[in-house]
C-alpha positions in Angstrom: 37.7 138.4 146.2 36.2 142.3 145.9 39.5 143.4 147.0 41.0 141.5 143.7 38.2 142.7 141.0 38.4 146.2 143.0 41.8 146.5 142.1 41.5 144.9 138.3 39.0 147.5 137.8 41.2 150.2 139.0 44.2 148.6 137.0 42.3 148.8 134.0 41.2 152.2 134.5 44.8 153.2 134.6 45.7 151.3 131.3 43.1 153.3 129.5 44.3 156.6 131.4 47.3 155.9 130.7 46.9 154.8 126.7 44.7 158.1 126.4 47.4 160.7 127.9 50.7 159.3 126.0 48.2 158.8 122.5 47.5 162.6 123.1 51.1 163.9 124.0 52.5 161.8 121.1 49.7 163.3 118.9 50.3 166.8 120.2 54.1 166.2 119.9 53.9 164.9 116.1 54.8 161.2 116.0 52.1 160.8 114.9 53.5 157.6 113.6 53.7 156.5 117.1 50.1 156.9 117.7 48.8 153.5 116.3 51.7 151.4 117.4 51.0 152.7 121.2 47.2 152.4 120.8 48.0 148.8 119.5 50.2 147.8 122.3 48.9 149.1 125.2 45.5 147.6 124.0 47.1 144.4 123.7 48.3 145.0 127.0 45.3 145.6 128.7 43.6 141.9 126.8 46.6 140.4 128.7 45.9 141.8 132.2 42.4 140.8 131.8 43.4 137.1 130.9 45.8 137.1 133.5 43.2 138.3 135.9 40.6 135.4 134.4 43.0 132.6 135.0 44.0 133.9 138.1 40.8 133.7 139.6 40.1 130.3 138.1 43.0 129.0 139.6 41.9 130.0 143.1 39.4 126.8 143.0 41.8 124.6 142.4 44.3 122.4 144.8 48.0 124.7 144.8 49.9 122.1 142.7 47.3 122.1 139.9 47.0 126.0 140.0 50.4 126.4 139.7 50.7 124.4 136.4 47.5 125.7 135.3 48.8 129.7 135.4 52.1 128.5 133.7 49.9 127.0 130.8 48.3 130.2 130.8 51.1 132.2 130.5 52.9 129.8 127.5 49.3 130.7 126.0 49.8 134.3 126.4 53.0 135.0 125.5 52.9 132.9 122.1 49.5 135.1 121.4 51.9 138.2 122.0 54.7 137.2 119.7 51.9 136.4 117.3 51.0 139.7 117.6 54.1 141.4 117.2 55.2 139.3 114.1 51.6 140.6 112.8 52.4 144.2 113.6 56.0 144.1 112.0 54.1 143.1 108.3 52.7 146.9 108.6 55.1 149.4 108.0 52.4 152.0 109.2 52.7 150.7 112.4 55.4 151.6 114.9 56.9 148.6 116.4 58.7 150.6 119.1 56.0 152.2 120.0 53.8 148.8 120.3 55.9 147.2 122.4 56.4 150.4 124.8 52.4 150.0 125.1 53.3 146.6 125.6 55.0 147.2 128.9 52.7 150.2 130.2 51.7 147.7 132.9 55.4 148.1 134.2 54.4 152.2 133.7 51.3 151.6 136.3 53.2 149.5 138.9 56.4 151.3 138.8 54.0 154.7 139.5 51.8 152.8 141.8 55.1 152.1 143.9 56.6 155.6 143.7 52.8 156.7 144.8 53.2 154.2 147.8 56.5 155.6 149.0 55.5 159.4 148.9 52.4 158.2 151.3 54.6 156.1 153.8 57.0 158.9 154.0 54.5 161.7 154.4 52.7 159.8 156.9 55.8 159.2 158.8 56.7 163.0 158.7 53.1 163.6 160.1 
């Protein structure tokens, strides 16, 4: 279980670095525009890992069967409260709705780097 809240923590961390640094280069590019829209989603983002996480753990208490449905009822949960959120964000033309939804998928941004990172240490410790 420290292995799983280690690596939440460290998930997080990288959702916030990762918000920070592309809120900066967007703001030092000028789409400025974009700013809000990536703040929005990638915040939105990071409420999702954390719920996931929540249930996740949760559902280790529980017989497999009756995990199982209860992280799918979770999930029908979550992904209604980010369609929600999304219709929300479309009412505000000051908002960039591109931009939300890339925040929305930084998580895909962290694992796909996470798993590049991975590679480049197997290889170099192979080489080694």
């Amino acid at each position: 279980m420290t292995e799983f809240v280690q690596y939440v923590k460290a998930t997080v961390l990288k959702l916030i670095g990762l918000t920070c640094i592309v809120a900066a280069v967007l703001f030092v590019v000028g789409w400025r525009q974009c700013v809000t829209g990536w703040c929005i989603g990638s915040g939105l983002n990071i409420v999702y890992f954390l719920m996931l996480s929540s249930r996740s753990v949760r559902a280790l208490k529980l017989p497999p069967g009756q995990a199982a449905a209860f992280i799918r009822s979770g999930a029908v949960f979550r992904l209604f409260m980010i369609g929600l959120i999304l219709i929300v964000i479309l009412q505000f033309p000051g908002i960039h709705f591109g931009a939300a939804v890339a925040g929305i998928f930084s998580y895909r941004m962290i694992i796909f780097a996470d798993g590049i990172a991975a590679l480049v240490r197997t290889r170099v410790g192979k080489e080694v």
